[in-house]
KEKE-3310 file (N, C-alpha, C; in steps of 0.2 Angstrom, whole numbers, plus 5000, padded with zeros to 4 digits):
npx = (4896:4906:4910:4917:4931:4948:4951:4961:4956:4953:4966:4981:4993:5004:5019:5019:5007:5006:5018:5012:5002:5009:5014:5004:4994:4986:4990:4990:4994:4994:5001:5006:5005:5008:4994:4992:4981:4971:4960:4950:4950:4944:4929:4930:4934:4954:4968:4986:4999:5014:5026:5042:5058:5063:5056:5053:5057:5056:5044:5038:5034:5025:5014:5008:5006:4995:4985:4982:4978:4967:4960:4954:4948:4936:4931:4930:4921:4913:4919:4915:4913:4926:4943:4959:4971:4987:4994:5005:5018:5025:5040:5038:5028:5028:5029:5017:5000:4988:4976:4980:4984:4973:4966:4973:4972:4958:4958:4967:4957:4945:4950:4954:4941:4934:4943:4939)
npy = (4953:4944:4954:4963:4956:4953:4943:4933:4934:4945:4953:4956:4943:4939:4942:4942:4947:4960:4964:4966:4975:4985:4989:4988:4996:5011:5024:5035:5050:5058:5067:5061:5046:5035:5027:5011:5007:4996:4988:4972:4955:4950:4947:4955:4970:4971:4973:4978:4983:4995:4998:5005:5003:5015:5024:5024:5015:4998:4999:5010:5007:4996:5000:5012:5002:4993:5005:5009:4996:4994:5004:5002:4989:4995:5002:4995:4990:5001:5007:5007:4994:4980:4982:4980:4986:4992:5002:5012:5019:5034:5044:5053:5049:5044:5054:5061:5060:5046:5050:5061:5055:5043:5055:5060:5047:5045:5058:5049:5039:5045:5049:5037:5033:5042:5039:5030)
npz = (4974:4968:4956:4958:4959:4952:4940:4931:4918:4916:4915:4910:4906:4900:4891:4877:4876:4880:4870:4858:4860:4862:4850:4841:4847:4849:4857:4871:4880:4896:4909:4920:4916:4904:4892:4882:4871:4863:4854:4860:4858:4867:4879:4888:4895:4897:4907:4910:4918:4919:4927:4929:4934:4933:4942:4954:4970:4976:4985:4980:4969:4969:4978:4966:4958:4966:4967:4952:4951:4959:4954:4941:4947:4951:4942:4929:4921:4918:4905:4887:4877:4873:4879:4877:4888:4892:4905:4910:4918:4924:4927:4942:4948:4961:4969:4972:4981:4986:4982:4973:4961:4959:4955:4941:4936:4933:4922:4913:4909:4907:4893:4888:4887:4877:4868:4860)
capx = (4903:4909:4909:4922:4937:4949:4953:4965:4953:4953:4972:4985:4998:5009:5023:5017:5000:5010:5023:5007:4999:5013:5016:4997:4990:4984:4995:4986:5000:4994:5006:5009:5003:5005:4993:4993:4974:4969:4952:4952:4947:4940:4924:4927:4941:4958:4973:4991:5001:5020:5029:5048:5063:5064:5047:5054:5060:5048:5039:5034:5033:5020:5010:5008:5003:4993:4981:4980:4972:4961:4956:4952:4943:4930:4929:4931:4911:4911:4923:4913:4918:4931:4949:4968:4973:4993:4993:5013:5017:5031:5041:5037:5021:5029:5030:5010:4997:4983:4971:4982:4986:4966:4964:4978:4967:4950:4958:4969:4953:4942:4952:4951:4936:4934:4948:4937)
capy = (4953:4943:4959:4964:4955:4954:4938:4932:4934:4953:4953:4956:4940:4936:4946:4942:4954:4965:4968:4967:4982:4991:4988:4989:5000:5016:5028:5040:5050:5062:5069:5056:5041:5031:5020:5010:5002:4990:4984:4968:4951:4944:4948:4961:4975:4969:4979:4977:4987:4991:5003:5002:5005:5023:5029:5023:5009:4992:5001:5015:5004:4993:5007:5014:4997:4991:5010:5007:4988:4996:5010:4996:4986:4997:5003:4991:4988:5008:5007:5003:4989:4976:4982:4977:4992:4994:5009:5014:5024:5038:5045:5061:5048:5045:5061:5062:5056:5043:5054:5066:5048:5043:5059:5057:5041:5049:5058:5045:5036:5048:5051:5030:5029:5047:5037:5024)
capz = (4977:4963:4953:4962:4960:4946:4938:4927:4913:4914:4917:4903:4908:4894:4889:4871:4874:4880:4863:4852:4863:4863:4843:4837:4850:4852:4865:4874:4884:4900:4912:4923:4912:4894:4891:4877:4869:4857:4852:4861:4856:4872:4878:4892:4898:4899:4909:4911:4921:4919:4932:4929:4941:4934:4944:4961:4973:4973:4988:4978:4963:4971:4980:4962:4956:4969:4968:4948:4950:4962:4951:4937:4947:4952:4935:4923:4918:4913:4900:4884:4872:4874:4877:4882:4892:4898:4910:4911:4925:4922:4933:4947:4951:4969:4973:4973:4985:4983:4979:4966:4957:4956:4951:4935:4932:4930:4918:4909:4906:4901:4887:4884:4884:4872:4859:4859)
cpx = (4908:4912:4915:4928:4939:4954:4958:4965:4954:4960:4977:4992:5006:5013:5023:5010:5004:5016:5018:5002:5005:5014:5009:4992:4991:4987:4990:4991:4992:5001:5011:5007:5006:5000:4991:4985:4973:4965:4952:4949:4944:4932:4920:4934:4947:4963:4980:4994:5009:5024:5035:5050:5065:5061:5051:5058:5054:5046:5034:5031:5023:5013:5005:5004:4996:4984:4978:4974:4966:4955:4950:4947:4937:4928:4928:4922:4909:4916:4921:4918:4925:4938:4956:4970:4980:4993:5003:5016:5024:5033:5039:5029:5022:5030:5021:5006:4992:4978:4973:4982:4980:4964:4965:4973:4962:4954:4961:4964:4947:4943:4953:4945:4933:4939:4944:4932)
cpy = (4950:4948:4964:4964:4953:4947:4936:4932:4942:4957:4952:4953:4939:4942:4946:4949:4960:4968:4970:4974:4986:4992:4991:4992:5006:5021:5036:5042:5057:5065:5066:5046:5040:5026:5018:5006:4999:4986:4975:4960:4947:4950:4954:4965:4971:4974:4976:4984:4986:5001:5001:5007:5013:5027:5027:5015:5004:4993:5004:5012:5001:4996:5009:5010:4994:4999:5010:5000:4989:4999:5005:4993:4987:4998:5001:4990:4996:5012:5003:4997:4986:4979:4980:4985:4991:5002:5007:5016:5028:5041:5051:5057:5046:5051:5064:5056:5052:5047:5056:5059:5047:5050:5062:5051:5043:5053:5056:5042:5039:5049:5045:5028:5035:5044:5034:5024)
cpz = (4972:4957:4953:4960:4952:4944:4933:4917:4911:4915:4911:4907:4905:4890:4880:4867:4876:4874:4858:4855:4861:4854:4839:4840:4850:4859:4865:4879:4890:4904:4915:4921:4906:4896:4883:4873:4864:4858:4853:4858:4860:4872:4886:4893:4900:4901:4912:4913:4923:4925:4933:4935:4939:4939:4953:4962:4971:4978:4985:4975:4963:4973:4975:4958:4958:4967:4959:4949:4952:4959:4948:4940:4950:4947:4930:4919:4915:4907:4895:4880:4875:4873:4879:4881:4893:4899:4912:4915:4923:4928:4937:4949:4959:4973:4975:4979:4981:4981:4974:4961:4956:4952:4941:4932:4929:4923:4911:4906:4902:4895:4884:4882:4879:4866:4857:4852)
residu = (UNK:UNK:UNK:UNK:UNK:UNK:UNK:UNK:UNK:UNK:UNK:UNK:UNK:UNK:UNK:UNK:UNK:UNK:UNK:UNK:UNK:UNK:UNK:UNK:UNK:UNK:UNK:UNK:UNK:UNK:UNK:UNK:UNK:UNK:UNK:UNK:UNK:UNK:UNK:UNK:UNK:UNK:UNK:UNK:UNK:UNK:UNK:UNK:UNK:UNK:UNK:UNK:UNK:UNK:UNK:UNK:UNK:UNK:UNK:UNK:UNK:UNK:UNK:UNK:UNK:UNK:UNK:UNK:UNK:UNK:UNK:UNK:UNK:UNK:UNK:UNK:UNK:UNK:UNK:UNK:UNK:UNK:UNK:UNK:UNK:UNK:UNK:UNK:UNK:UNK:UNK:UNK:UNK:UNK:UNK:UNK:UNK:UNK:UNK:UNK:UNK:UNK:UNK:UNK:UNK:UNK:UNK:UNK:UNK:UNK:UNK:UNK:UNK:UNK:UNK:UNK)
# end
């Protein structure tokens, strides 16, 4: 159960990791995605998630947010090797349903974990 849930340790908090992703990482762009990677120096998956006021209100915003964490937290253990993730969210993603949104993920990651 522990397995589960996602901690602070596998959480990109500091607006510090996030300039140095966005400067020294990796962009992998999809449709409705950027995400940015870099080879991390901890010692599992780290992910930050940034959904600006462009993409929607803070229903949508959160909604958007909230189905990312989820993705992640099922899948974090099948993303080899250590990385710092930001997942970006661009706009026309409220316009889709939870489903079409995991389905845009499936393929934002396979292609993180193919950069890799």
């Amino acid at each position: 159960m522990n397995n589960f849930s996602l901690p602070k340790e596998v959480r990109l908090l500091k607006r510090s990791q996030f300039l140095t992703l966005s400067k020294q990482g990796q962009k992998i762009h999809t449709g409705y995605f950027i995400a940015a990677v870099l080879n991390g120096t901890g010692e599992c998956n780290r992910i930050g998630i940034t959904v600006s006021k462009k993409v929607g209100n803070a229903v949508a915003r959160n909604r958007i947010k909230r189905i990312i964490r989820e993705y992640f937290r099922h899948r974090k253990d099948s993303i080899p090797g250590a990385r710092d993730i930001n997942i970006i969210g661009r706009k026309g993603l409220t316009t889709l349903s939870n489903r079409q949104i995991i389905e845009k993920l499936d393929k934002l990651f396979t292609k993180i974990t193919a950069a890799g």
